[in-house]
DRENPA-3360 file (N, C-alpha, C; in nm, 2 decimals, always signed):
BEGIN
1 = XXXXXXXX = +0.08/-0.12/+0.00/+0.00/+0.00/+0.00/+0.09/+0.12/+0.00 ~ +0.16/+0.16/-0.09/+0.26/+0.25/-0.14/+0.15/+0.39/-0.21 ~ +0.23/+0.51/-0.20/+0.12/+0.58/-0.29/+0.30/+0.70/-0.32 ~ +0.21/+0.75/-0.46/+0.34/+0.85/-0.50/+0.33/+0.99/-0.41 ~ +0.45/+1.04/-0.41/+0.45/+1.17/-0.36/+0.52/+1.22/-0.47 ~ +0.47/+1.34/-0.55/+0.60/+1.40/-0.61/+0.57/+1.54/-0.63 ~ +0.67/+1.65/-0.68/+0.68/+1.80/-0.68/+0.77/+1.79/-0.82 ~ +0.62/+1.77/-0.88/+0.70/+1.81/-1.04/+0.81/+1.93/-1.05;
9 = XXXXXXXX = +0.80/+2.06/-1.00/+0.89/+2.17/-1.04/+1.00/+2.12/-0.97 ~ +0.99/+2.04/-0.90/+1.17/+2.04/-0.78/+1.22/+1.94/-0.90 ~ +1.14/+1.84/-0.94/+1.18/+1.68/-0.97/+1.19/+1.61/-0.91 ~ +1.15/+1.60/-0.76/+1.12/+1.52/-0.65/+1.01/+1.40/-0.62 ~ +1.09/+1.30/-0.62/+0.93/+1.21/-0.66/+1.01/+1.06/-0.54 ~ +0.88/+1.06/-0.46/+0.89/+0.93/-0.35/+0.75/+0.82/-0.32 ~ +0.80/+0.73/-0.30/+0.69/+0.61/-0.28/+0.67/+0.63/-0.09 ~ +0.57/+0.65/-0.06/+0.55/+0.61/+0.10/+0.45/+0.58/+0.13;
17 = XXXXXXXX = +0.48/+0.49/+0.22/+0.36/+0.37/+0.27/+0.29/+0.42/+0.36 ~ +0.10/+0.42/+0.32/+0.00/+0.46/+0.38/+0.04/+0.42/+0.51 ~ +0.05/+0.28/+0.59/+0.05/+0.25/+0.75/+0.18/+0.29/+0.76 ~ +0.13/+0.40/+0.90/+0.25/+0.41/+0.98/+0.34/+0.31/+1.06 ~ +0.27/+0.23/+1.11/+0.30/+0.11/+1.20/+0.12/+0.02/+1.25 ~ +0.14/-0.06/+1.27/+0.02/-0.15/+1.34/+0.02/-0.17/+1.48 ~ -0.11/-0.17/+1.53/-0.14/-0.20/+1.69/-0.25/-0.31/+1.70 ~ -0.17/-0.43/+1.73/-0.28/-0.55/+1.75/-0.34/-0.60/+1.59;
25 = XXXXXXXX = -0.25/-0.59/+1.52/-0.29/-0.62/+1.36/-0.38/-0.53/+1.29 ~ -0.39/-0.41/+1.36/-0.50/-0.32/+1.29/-0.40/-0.19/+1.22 ~ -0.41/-0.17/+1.10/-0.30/+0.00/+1.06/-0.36/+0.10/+1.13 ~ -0.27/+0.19/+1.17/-0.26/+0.33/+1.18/-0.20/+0.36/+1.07 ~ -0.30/+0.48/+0.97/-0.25/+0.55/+0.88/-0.17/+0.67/+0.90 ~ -0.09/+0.72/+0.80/-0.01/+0.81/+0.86/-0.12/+0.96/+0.85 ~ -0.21/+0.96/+0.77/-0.35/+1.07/+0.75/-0.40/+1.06/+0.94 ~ -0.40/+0.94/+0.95/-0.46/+0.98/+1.08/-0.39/+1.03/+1.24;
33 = XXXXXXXX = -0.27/+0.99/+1.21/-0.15/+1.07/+1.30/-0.17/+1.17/+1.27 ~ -0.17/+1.25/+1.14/-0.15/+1.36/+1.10/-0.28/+1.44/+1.21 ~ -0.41/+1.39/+1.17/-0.53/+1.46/+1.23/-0.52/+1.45/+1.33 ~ -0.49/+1.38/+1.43/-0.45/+1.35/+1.60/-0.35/+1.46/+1.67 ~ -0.25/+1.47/+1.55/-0.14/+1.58/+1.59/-0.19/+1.69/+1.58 ~ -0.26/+1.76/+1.53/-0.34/+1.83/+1.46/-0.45/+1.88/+1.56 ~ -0.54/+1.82/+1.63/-0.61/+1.83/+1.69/-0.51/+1.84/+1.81 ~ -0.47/+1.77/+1.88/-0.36/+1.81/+2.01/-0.34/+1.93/+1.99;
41 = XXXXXXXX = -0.21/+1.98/+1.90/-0.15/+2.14/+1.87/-0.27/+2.21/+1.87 ~ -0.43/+2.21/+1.84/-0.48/+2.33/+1.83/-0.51/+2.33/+1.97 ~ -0.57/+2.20/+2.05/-0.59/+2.19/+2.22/-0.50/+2.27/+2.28 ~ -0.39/+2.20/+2.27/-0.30/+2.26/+2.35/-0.30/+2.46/+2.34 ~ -0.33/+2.47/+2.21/-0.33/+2.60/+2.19/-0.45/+2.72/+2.20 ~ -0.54/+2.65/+2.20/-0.66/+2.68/+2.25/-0.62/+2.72/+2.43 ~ -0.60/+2.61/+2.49/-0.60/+2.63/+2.61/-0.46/+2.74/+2.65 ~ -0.35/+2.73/+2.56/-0.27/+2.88/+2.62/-0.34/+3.00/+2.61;
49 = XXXXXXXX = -0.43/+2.99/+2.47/-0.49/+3.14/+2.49/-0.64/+3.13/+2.52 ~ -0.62/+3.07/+2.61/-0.80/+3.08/+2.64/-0.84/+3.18/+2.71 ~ -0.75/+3.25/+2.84/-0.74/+3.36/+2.92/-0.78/+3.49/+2.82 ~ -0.69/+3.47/+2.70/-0.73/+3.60/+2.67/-0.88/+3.63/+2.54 ~ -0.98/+3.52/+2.60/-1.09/+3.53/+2.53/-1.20/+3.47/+2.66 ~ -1.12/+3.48/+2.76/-1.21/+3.52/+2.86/-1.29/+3.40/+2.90 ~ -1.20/+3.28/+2.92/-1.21/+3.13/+2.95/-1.11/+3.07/+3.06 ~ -1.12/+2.96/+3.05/-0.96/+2.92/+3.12/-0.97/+2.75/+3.05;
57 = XXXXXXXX = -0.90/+2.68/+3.10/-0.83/+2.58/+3.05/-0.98/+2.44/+3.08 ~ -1.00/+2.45/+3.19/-1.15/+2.34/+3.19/-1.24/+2.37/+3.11 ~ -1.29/+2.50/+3.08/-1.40/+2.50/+3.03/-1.35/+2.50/+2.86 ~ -1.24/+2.48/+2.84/-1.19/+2.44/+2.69/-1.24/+2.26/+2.65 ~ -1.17/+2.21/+2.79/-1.17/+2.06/+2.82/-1.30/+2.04/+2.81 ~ -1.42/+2.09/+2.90/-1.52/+2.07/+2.91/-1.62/+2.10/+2.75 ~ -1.56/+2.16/+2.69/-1.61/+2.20/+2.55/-1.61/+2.05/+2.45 ~ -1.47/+2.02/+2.46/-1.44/+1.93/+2.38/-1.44/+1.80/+2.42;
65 = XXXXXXXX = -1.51/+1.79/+2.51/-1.61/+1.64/+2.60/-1.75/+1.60/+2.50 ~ -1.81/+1.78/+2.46/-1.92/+1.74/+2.39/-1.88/+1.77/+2.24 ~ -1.76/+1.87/+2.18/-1.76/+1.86/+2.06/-1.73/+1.76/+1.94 ~ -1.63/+1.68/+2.04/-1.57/+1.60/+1.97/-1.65/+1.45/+1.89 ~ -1.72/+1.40/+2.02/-1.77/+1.31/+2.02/-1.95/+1.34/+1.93 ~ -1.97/+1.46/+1.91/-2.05/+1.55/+1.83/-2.01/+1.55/+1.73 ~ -1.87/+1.58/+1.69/-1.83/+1.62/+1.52/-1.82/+1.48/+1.46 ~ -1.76/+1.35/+1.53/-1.72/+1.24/+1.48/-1.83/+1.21/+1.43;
73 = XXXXXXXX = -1.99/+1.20/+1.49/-2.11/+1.14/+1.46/-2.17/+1.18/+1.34 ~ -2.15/+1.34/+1.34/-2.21/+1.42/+1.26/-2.13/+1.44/+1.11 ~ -1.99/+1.39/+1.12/-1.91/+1.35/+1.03/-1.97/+1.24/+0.94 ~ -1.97/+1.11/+1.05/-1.99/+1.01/+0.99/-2.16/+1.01/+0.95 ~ -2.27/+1.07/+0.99/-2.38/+1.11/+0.90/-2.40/+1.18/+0.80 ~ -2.33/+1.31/+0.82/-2.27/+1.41/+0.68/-2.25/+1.28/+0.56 ~ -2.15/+1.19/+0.53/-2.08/+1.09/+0.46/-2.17/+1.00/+0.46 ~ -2.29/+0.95/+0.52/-2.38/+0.84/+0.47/-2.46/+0.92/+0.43;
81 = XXXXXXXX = -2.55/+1.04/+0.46/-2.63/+1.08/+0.37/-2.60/+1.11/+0.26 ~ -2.49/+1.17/+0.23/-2.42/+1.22/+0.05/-2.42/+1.06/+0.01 ~ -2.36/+0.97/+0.07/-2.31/+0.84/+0.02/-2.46/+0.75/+0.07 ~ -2.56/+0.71/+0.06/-2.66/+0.66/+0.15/-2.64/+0.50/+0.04 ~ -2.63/+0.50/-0.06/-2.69/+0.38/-0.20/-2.63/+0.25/-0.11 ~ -2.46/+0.25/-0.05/-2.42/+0.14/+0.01/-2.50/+0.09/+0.16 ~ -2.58/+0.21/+0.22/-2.63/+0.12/+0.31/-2.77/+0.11/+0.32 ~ -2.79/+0.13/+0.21/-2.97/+0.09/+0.23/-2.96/-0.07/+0.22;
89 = XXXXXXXX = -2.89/-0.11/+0.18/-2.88/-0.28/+0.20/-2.87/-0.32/+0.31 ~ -2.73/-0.27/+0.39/-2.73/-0.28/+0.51/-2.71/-0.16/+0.63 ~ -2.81/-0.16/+0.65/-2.81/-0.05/+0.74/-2.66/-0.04/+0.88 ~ -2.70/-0.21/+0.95/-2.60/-0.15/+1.05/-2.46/-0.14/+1.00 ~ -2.43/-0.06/+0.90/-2.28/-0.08/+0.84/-2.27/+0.03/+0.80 ~ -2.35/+0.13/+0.87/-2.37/+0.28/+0.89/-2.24/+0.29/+1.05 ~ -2.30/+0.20/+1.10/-2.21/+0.26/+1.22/-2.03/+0.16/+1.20 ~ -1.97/+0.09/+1.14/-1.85/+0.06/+1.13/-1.77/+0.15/+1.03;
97 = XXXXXXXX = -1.77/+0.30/+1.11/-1.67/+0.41/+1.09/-1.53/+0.39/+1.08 ~ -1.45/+0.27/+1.13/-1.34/+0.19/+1.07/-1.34/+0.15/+0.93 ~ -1.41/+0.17/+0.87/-1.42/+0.11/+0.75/-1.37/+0.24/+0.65 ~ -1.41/+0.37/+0.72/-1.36/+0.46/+0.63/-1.52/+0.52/+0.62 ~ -1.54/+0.74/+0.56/-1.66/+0.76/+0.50/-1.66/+0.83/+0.63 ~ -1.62/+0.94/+0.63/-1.66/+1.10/+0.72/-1.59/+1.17/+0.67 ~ -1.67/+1.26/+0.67/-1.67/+1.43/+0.62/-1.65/+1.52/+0.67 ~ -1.55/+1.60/+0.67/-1.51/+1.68/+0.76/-1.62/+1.84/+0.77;
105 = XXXXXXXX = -1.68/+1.83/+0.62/-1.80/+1.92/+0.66/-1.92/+1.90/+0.73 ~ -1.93/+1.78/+0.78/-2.01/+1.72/+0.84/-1.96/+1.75/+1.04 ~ -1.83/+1.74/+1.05/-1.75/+1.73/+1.20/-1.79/+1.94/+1.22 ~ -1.69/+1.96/+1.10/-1.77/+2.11/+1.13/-1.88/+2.16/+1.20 ~ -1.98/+2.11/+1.13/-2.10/+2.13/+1.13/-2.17/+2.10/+1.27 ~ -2.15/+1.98/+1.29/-2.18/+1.92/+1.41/-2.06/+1.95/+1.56 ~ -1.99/+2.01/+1.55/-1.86/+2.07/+1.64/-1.95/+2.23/+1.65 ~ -1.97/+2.33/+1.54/-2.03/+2.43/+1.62/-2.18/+2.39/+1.66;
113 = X = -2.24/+2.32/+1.64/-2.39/+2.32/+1.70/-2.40/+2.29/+1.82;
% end
């Protein structure tokens, strides 16, 4: 599971492999490190400047108790209603979000509501 990287103008061109490493026989993609890192750095950063928008550090924590677990759902509905054809056959195969099929306009969406 190799995919190209390249920068035509440099002439730079590399092969790297989607799994980062495995845990218990399952991949970790390196897309999803990426969004984990990602999400940490803006936490982390959120919470330095929370003081100066007139918050503090719990009620950041406490935000992201209900956003997160909000945006993932609202992701993975966002991505079955645009995509719905695969699960009218089978419905419970709406919820094995391991499989791939969320939308990040969907996380949006359901993160500010």
């Amino acid at each position: 599971m190799t995919n190209l990287i390249s920068f035509p103008g440099l002439g730079i061109e590399f092969e790297i492999n989607r799994i980062a490493f495995t845990v218990f026989s399952r991949p970790i993609y390196w897309y999803a490190i990426i969004i984990a890192s990602g999400f940490l750095l803006a936490t982390f950063y959120g919470m330095k400047r929370s003081r100066e928008f007139g918050t503090n550090d719990d009620e950041i924590m406490e935000m992201l108790l209900f956003a997160v677990p909000l945006a993932i759902i609202s992701a993975r509905a966002y991505y079955v209603i645009f995509n719905i054809e695969p699960y009218l056959a089978n419905p419970i195969s709406v919820l094995y979000i391991w499989e791939g099929g969320i939308a990040i306009y969907g996380a949006i969406i359901g993160a500010v509501l």
